[in-house]
C-alpha positions in Angstrom: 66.3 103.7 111.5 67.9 105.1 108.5 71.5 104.1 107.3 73.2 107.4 108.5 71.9 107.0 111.6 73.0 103.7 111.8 76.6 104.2 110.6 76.6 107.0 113.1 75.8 104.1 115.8 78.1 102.1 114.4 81.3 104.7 113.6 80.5 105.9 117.4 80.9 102.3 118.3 84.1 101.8 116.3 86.2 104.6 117.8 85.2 103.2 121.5 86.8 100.0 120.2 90.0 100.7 118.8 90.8 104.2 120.1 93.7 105.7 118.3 93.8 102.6 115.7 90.4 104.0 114.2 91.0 107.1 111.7 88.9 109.0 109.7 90.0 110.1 106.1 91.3 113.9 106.2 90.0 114.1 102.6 86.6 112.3 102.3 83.6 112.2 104.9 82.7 108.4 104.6 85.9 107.1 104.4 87.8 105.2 107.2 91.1 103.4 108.2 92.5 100.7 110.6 96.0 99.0 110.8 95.7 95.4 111.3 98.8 94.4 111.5 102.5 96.5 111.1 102.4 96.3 107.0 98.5 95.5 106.6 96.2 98.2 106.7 92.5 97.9 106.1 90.9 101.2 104.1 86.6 101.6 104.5 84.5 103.4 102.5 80.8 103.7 103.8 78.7 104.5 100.7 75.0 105.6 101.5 73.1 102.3 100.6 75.0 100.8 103.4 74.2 98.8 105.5 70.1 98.4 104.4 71.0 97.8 100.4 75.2 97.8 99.7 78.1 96.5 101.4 81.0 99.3 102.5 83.7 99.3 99.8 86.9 97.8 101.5 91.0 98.0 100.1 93.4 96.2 101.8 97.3 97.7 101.4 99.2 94.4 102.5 102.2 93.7 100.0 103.0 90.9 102.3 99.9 88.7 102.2 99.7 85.9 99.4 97.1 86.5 96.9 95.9 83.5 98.4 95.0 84.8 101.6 94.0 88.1 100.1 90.9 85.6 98.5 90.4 84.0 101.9 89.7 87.3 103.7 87.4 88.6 100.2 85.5 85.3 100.6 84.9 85.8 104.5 84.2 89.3 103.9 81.4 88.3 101.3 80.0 85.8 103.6 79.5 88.2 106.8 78.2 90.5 104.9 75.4 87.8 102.7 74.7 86.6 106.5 74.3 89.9 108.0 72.4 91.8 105.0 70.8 95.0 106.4 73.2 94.9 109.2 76.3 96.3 110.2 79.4 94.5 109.7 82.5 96.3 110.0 83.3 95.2 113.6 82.8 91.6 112.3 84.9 92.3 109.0 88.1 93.7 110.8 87.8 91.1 113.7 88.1 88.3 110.9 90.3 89.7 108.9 93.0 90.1 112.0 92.1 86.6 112.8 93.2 85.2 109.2 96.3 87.5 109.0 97.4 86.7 112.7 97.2 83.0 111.6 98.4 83.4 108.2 101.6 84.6 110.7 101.7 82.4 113.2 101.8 79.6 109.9 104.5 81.6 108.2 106.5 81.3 111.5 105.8 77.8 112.3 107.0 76.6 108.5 109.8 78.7 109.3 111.3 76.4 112.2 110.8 73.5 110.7 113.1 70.8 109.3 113.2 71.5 105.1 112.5 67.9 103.7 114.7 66.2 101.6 113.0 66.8 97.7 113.9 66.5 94.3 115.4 69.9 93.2 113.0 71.0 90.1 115.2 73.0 87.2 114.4 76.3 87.1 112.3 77.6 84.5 113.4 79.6 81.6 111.9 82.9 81.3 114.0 84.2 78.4 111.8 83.0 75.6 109.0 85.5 77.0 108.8 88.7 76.2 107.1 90.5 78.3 106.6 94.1 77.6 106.0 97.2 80.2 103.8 100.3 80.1 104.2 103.9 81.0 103.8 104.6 84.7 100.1 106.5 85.9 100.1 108.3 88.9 97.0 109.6 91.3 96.8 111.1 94.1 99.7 108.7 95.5 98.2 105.6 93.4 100.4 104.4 90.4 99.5 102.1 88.1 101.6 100.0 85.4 100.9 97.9 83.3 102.7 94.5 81.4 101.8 92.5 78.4 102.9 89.3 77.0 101.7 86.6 74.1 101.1 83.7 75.7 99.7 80.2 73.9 98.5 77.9 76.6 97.3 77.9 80.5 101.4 77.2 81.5 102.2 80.5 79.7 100.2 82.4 81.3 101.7 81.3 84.7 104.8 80.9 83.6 104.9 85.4 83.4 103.8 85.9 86.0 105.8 84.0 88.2 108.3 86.0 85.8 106.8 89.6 87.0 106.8 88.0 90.7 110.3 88.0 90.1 110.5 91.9 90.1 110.6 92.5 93.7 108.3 96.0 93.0 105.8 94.6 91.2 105.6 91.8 93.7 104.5 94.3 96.4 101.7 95.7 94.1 98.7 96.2 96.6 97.0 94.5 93.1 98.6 92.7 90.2 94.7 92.4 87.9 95.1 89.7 85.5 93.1 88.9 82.0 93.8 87.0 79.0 92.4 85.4 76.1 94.5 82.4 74.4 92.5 81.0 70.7 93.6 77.0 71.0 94.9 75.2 67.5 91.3 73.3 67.9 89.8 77.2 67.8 88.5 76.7 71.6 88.8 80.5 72.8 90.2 79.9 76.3 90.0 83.5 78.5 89.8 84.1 82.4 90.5 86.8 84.7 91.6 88.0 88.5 90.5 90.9 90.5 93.8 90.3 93.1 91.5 91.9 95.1 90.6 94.6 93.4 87.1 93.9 92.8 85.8 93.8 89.3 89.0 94.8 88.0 90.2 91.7 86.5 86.3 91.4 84.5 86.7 95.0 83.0 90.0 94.0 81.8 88.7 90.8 80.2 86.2 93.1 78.5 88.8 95.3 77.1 90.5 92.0 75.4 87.1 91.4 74.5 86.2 94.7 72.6 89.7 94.8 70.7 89.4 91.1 70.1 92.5 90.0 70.6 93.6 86.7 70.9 97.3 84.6 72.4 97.5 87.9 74.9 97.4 88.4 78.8 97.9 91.4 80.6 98.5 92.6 83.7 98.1 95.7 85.8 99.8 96.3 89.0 98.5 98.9 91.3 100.5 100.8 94.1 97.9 102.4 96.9 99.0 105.2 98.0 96.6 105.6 100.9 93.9 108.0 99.1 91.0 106.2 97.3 89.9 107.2 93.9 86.4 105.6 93.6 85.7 104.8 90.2 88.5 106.7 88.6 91.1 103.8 89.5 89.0 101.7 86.9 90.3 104.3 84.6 93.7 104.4 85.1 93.3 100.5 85.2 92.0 100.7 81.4 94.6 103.5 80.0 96.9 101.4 81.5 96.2 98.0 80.0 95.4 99.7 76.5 98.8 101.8 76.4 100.7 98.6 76.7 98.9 96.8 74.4 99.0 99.2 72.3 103.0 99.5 72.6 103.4 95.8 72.3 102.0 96.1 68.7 98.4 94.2 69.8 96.2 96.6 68.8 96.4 99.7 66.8 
């Protein structure tokens, strides 16, 4: 059995499931949608390698997850699919990813009614000595994308801004908020890491980007707004232009 046929198996399957909940992209044949939850909404795209050589491609719109849970349903995601290789798996991916948000709110609710315990109230950092600079604003077929630099000098920096940008109720409800940054320690150890934010591979092209203009003491991030159309590979783009503009406007490269 080829893959069309059995994504036509599966897709057929799908719609008896979830009815209504189960829409098909207006704009693009392979493409697919499901609400989870009120504010999470889970976006499929079914590329032809699936399911005998590739996984789907999967974007999550949920501003109100943690990035935290955003990693715990990537990792399960991952897994199903190394377990299941060859196989269909979208039943099994939106079944587990409404388990772990349905528990990430039935947490959220219980910490809610509980009794705050007495601690130690921690002085609140100050942000003022960072100077953290934004980019123009891309927009794509509903995306947008922005993005922030800073210099930064140590591993505490680095979180130290963004806790900063958390702070900016917009970019906190970024469906992504890609992170990279390179930091050249007094010893010359060349510290550098990177996050997708579930944006995956994102947060590795950016790192390359720091890598190729070799700069050093820098991080930057990229916040992306889905606007319910996907853009394939051209979001990588916009991801790229993005980061480069604002390094360019905060002086890092030329």
């Amino acid at each position: 059995m080829d893959n069309m046929l059995l994504q036509a198996e599966e897709l057929e399957a799908l719609e008896s499931i979830y009815g209504e909940e189960w829409k098909k992209d207006t704009i693009s044949d392979n493409s697919y949608s499901i609400r989870i939850t009120g504010d999470v909404e889970l976006f499929l795209t079914l590329d032809t390698l699936y399911p005998s050589e590739a996984p789907p491609t999967y974007q999550l719109m949920a501003p109100g997850l943690s990035k935290t849970v955003k990693l715990l349903i990537s990792s399960a995601c991952e897994e199903i699919y190394l377990e299941n290789i060859g196989s269909p798996v979208l039943f099994q991916w939106i079944e587990k990813i409404k388990e772990i948000v349905e528990s990430n709110i039935e947490s959220n609710k219980s910490n809610a009614t509980e009794t705050a315990p007495i601690v130690n109230v921690k002085k609140a950092e100050d942000y003022s000595r960072y100077n953290v600079i934004h980019g123009e604003v891309i927009q794509d077929r509903k995306s947008t994308f922005q993005g922030h630099v800073c210099e930064v000098h140590n591993e505490n920096d680095v979180r130290n801004v963004m806790n900063f940008l958390m702070q900016n109720k917009k970019i906190s409800q970024a469906t992504h908020n890609m992170l990279a940054y390179r930091i050249q320690k007094p010893n010359g150890v060349l510290l550098q890491d990177c996050d997708d934010d579930g944006e995956n591979l994102a947060g590795g092209r950016l790192l390359h980007l720091l890598q190729i203009v070799n700069v050093k003491n820098v991080m930057v991030v990229v916040s992306r707004w889905y606007g319910g159309i996907q853009l394939g590979a051209d979001r990588f783009k916009h991801i790229n232009n993005a980061a480069r503009t604002v390094l360019q406007d905060g002086g890092f490269i030329k």
